[in-house]
Every structure is written in C-alpha cells, then in structure tokens.
N, C-alpha and C positions, 0 to 999 in steps of 0.2 A: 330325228330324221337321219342323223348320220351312221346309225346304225341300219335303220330302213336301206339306204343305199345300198353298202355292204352286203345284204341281202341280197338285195336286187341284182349287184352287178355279179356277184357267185353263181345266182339261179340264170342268169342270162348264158355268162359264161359255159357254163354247165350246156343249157341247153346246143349253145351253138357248135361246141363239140361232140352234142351229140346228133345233131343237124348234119356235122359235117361228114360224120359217120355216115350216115344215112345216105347221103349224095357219094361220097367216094367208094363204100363199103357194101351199100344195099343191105346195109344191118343197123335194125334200130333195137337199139340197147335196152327203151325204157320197156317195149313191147315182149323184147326176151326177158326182162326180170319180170314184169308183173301179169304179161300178159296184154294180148290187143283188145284195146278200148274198153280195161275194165277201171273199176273206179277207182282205182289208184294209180293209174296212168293216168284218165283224165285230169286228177286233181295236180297231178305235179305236172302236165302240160298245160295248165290254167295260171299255175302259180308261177311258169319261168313267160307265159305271155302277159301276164300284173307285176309282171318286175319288168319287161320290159317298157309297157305303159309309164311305170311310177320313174322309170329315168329318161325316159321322152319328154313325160309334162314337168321335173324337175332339173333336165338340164338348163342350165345357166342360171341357174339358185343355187349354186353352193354356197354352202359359209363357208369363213376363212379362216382356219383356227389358228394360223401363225403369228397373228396382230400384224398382217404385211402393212394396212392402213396406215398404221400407226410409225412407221419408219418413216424420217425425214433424209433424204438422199442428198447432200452438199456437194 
C-alpha cells in the first residue's frame, strides 16, 4: 500500500501542475505530447483521476512505520 501512495501522490502531483499549466498558460502539456484525446492521453488522464480517488478513500489510514505507538513519553 505504501508504495501504491507514492504513486498516487507523484501522478496527482504531476497532474496538478499540469492543471495549473492549463489555467495560467492555456497550454496543456499532455495534449502537445500525445495529442488531443487520443489513447494515451486518456489513459494517463484516468491514471492521475485513480490516484486521486486511491488517496481520497485512503486518507487517514496510513501506517506508521516509526513505531511512534510504541514510545512511552515520561
């Protein structure tokens, strides 16, 4: 799963800079490299909206990998 995240939060990233392109710039990056609305734009504008889904219904489940639990604080 914590690998899954990582994913997630790169492809989100990613999309929202290039989101932000789009609003400041009137240039959309994914549509000059591949082309508008061919099938390899769709699938990587599918893949940065399943990563943002997968860390909507996963925030506030992360693990803790530091054993914070496990510290007793005197």
């Amino acid at each position: 799963m914590h690998i899954l995240r990582m994913v997630a939060y790169a492809l989100v990233i990613t999309g929202a800079i290039v989101w932000g392109i789009v609003g400041f710039f009137n240039y959309n990056i994914v549509s000059a490299l591949f082309g508008d609305a061919t099938l390899i734009s769709r699938i990587i504008y599918a893949l940065v909206g399943l990563s943002g889904i997968t860390l909507l219904a996963t925030t506030g489940f992360e693990e803790c990998y530091c054993n914070c639990s496990d510290r007793i604080d005197h």
